[in-house]
N, C-alpha and C positions, 0 to 999 in steps of 0.2 A: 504729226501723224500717229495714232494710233494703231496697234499690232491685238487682232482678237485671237483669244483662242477661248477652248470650251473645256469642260470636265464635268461627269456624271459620278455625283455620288450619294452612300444613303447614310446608314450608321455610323460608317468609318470616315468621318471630318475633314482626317489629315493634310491631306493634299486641298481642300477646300478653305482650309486656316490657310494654308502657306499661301495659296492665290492670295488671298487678301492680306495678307503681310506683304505681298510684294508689289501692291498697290498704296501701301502709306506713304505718307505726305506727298500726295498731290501726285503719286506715279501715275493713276489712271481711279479707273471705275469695275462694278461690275455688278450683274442682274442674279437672281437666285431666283426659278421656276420650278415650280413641284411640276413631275412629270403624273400627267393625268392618263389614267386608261383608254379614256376617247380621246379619238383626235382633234384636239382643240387651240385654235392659237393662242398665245401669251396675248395678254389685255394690252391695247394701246389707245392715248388719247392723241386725238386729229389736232388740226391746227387750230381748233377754235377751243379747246380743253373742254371735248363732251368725248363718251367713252365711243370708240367705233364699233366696235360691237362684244359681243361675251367672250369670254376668256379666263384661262387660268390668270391667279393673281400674278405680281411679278414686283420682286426687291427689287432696289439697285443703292448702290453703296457708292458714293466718290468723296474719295479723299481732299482734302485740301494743302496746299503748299505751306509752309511755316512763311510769318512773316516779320520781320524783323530780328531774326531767330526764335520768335514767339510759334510754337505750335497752335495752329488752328483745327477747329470742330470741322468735322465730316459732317455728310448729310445721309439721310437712311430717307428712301422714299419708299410707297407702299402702293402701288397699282391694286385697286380692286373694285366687286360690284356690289358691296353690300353698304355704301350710302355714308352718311355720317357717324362715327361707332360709338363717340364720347368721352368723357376722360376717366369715366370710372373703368370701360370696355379695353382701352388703349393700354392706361396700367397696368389692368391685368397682364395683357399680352408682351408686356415689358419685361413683366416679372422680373422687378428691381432694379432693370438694366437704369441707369440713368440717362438716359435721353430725353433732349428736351421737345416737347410738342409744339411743330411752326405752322401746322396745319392741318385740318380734321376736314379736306373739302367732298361734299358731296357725289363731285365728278371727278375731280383729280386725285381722291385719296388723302393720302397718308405723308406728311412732311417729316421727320423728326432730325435734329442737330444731336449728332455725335460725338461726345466729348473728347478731344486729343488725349491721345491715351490708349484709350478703349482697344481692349484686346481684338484681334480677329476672332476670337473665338467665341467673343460675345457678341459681338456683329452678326455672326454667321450664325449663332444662338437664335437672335431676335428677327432675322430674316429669314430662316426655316420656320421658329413659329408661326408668327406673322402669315407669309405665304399656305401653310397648313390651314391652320385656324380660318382664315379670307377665302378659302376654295371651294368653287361650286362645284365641284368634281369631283369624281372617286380617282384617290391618288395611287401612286405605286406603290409610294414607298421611299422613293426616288428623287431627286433634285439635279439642276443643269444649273449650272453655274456658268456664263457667258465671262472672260476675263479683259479687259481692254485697256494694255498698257503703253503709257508715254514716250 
């Protein structure tokens, strides 16, 4: 069973790092949404992986279990409506994070495998940009971090 809770934040990180520090190794997951000026729902794909309708973009970050005492890669996914980006587009928006690229799909977005390791701070780095960058929306300013843990 999974336990959600939420947090709203913009400049100030802090409490957005610790969320995701306290989802490592395989504790849970969590979504990162820029809050848009109009009322808009966060993007979801149906059961058949086509978009159901327009939407702010939307992170989401889960962690994985260690296994054999071996730390395992997270995965960073990328909800959005602007199509295939490319790897020259994707890098950019990485900006050096090393993540590895598992998918550039059309309809389903954005895959990327997160190295064990990998700070929350850079997670929550690449999922602020990301979601920024990807939005058809006039933003606040603002981001809703959904948290879901184990």
């Amino acid at each position: 069973m999974s336990v959600r809770s939420q947090l709203r934040f913009s400049s100030d990180r802090t409490e957005a790092v610790r969320a995701i520090e306290s989802i490592a190794s395989g504790r849970g997951w969590c979504n990162v949404v820029p809050e848009v000026v109009d009322d808009v729902p966060d993007l979801k794909v149906n059961f058949f992986g086509l978009w159901a309708n327009q939407g702010a973009a939307m992170a989401s970050f889960i962690s994985s279990p260690s296994r054999h005492d071996e730390p395992q890669p997270g995965s960073l996914g990328v909800l959005h409506s602007r199509g295939r980006l490319g790897n020259e587009r994707i890098t950019s928006l990485l900006a050096g994070a090393p993540f590895t690229l598992q998918q550039d799909h059309p309809q389903r977005g954005l895959l990327l495998a997160v190295p064990a390791g990998t700070s929350a701070a850079q997670v929550l780095d690449v999922m602020c940009t990301m979601t920024a960058s990807l939005c058809d929306f006039e933003m606040t300013g603002n981001w809703r971090l959904d948290l879901y843990t184990r």
